[in-house]
ChimeraX commands (.cxc) that place a marker at each C-alpha (Angstrom):
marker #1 position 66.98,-15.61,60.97 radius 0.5
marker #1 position 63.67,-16.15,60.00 radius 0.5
marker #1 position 63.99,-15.80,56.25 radius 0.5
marker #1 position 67.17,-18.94,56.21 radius 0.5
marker #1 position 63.92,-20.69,58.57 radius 0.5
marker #1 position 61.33,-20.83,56.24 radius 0.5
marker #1 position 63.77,-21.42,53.11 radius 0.5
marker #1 position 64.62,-24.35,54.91 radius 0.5
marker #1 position 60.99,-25.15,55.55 radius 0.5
marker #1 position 60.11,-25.00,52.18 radius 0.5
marker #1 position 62.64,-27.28,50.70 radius 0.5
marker #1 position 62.24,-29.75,53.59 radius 0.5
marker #1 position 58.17,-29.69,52.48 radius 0.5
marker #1 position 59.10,-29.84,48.84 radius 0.5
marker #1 position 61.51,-32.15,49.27 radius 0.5
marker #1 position 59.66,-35.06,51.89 radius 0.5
marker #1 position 56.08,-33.78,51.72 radius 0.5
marker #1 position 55.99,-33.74,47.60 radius 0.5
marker #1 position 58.44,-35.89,47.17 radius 0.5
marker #1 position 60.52,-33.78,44.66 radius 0.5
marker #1 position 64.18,-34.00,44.41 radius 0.5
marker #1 position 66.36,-31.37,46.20 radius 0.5
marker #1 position 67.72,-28.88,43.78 radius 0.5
marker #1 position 71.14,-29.12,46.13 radius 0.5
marker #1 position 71.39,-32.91,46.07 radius 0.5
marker #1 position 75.37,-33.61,45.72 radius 0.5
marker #1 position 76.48,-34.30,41.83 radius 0.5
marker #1 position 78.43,-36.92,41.05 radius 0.5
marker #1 position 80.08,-37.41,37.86 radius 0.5
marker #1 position 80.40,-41.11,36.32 radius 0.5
marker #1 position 82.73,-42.08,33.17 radius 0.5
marker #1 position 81.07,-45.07,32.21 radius 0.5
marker #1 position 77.71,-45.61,30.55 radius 0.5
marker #1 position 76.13,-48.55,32.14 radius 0.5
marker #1 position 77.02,-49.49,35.73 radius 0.5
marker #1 position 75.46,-51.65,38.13 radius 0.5
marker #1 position 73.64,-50.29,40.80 radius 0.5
marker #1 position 75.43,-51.45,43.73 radius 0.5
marker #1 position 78.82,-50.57,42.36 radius 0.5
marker #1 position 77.48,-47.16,41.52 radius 0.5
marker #1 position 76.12,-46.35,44.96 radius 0.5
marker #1 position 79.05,-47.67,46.36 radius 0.5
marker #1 position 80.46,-45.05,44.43 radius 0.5
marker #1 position 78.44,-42.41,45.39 radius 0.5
marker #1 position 78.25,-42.89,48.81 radius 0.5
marker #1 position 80.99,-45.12,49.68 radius 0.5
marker #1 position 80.29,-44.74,53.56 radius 0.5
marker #1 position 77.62,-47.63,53.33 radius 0.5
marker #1 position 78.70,-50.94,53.52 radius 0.5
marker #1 position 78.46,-53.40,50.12 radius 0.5
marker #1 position 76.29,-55.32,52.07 radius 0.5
marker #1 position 73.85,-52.62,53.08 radius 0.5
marker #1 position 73.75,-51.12,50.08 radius 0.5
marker #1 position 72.12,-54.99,49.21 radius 0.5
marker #1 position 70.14,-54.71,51.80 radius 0.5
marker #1 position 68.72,-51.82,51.15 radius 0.5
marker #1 position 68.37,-52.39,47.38 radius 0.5
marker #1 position 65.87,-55.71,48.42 radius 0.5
marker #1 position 64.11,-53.74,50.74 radius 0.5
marker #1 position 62.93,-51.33,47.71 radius 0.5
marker #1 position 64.62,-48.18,49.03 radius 0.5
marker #1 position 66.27,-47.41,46.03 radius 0.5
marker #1 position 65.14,-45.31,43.29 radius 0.5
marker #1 position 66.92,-44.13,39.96 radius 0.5
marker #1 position 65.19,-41.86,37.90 radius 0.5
marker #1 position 62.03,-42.26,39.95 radius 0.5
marker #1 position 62.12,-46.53,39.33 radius 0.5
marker #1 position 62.73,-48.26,42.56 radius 0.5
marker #1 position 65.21,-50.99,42.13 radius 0.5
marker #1 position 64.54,-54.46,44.19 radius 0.5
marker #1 position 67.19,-56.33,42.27 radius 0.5
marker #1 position 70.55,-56.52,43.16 radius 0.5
marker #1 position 72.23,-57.10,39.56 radius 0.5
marker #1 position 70.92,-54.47,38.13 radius 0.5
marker #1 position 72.78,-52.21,35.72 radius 0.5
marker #1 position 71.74,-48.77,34.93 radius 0.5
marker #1 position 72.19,-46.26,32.34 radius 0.5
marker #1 position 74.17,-43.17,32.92 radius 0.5
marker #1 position 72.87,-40.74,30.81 radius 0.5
marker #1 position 73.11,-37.18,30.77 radius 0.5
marker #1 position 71.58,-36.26,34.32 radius 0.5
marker #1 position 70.46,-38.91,36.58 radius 0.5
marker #1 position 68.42,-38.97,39.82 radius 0.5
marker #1 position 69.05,-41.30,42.67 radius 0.5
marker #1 position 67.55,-41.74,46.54 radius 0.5
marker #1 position 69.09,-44.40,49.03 radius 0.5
marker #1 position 66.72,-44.84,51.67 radius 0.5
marker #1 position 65.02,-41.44,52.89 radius 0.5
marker #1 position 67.59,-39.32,52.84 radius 0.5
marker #1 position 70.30,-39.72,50.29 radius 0.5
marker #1 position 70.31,-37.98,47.44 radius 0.5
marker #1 position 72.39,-37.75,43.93 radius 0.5
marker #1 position 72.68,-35.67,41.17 radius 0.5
marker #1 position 74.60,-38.70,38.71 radius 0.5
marker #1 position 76.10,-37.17,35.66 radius 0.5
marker #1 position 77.80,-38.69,32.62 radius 0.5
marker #1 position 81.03,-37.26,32.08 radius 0.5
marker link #1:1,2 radius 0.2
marker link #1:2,3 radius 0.2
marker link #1:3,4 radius 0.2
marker link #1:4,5 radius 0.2
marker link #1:5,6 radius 0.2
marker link #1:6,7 radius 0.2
marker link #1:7,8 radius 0.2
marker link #1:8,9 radius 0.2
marker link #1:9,10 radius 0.2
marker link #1:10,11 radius 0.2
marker link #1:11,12 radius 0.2
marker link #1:12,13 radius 0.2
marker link #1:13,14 radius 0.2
marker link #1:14,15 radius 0.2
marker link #1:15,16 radius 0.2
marker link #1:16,17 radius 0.2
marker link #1:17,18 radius 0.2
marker link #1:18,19 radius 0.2
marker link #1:19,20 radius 0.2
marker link #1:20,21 radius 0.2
marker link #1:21,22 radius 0.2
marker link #1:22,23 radius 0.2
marker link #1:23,24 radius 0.2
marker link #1:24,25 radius 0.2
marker link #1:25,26 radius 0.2
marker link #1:26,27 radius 0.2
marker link #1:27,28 radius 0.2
marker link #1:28,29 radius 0.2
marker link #1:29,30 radius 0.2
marker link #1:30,31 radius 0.2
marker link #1:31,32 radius 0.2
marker link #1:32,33 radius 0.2
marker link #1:33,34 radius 0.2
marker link #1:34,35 radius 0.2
marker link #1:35,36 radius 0.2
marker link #1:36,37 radius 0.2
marker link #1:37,38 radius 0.2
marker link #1:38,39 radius 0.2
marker link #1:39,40 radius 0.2
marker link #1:40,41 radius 0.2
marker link #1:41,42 radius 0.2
marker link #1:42,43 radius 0.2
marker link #1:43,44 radius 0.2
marker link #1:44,45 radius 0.2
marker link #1:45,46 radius 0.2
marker link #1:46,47 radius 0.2
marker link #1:47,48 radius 0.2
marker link #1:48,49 radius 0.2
marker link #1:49,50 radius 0.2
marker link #1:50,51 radius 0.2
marker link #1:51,52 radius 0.2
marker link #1:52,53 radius 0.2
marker link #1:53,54 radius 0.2
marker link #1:54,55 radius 0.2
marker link #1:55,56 radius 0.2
marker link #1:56,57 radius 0.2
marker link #1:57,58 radius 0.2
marker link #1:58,59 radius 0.2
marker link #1:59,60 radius 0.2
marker link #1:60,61 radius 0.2
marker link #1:61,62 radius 0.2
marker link #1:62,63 radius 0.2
marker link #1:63,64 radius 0.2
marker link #1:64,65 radius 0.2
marker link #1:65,66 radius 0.2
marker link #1:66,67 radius 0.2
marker link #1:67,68 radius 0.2
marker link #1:68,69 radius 0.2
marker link #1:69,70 radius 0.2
marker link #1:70,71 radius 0.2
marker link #1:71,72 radius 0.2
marker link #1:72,73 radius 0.2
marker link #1:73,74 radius 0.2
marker link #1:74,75 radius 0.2
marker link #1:75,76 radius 0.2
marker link #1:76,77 radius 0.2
marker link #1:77,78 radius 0.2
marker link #1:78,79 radius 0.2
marker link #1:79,80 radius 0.2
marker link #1:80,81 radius 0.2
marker link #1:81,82 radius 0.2
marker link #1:82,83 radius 0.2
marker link #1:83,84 radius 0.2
marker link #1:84,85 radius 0.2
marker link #1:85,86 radius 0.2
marker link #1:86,87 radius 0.2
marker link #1:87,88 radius 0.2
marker link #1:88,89 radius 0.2
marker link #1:89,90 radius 0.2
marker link #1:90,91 radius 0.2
marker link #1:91,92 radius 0.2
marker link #1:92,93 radius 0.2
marker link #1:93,94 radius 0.2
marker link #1:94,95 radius 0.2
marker link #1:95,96 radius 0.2
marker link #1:96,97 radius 0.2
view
């Protein structure tokens, strides 16, 4: 009821109103320790498109570890917890196995 509301209120304020990352963001675990960024949201979120993910990547909606990423050969390192938004609403917990 009206507790679950305003739970939900308060992370949707913390997490598009601050702009801090959800605490529940999905985790996903990575074996390697420098990957580039396209290949690792592909990864991540494999329902976008290789394409879009470009697309989106030149339009500056990525961020990893609160840097935005505008190029598309990028490689990042996977340390031990990692932080990255596609667009407005994706969100990953990336963790180095």
């Amino acid at each position: 009821g009206e507790e679950i509301a305003n739970k939900e209120q308060e992370e949707f304020v913390s997490t598009f109103s601050m702009k801090k990352f959800p605490y529940d963001a999905p985790v996903v675990y990575i074996d390697k320790d420098r990957m580039n960024i396209v290949e690792l949201i592909f990864y991540c979120c494999g329902s976008l498109s290789k394409n879009k993910i470009r697309t989106l990547i030149t339009q500056q909606a990525v961020t990893y570890n609160d840097d935005r990423i505008t190029n598309i050969d990028y490689s990042v390192y996977i340390e031990k917890e990692n932080h990255l938004k596609i667009g407005k609403r994706l969100f990953y917990r990336v963790i180095r196995n």
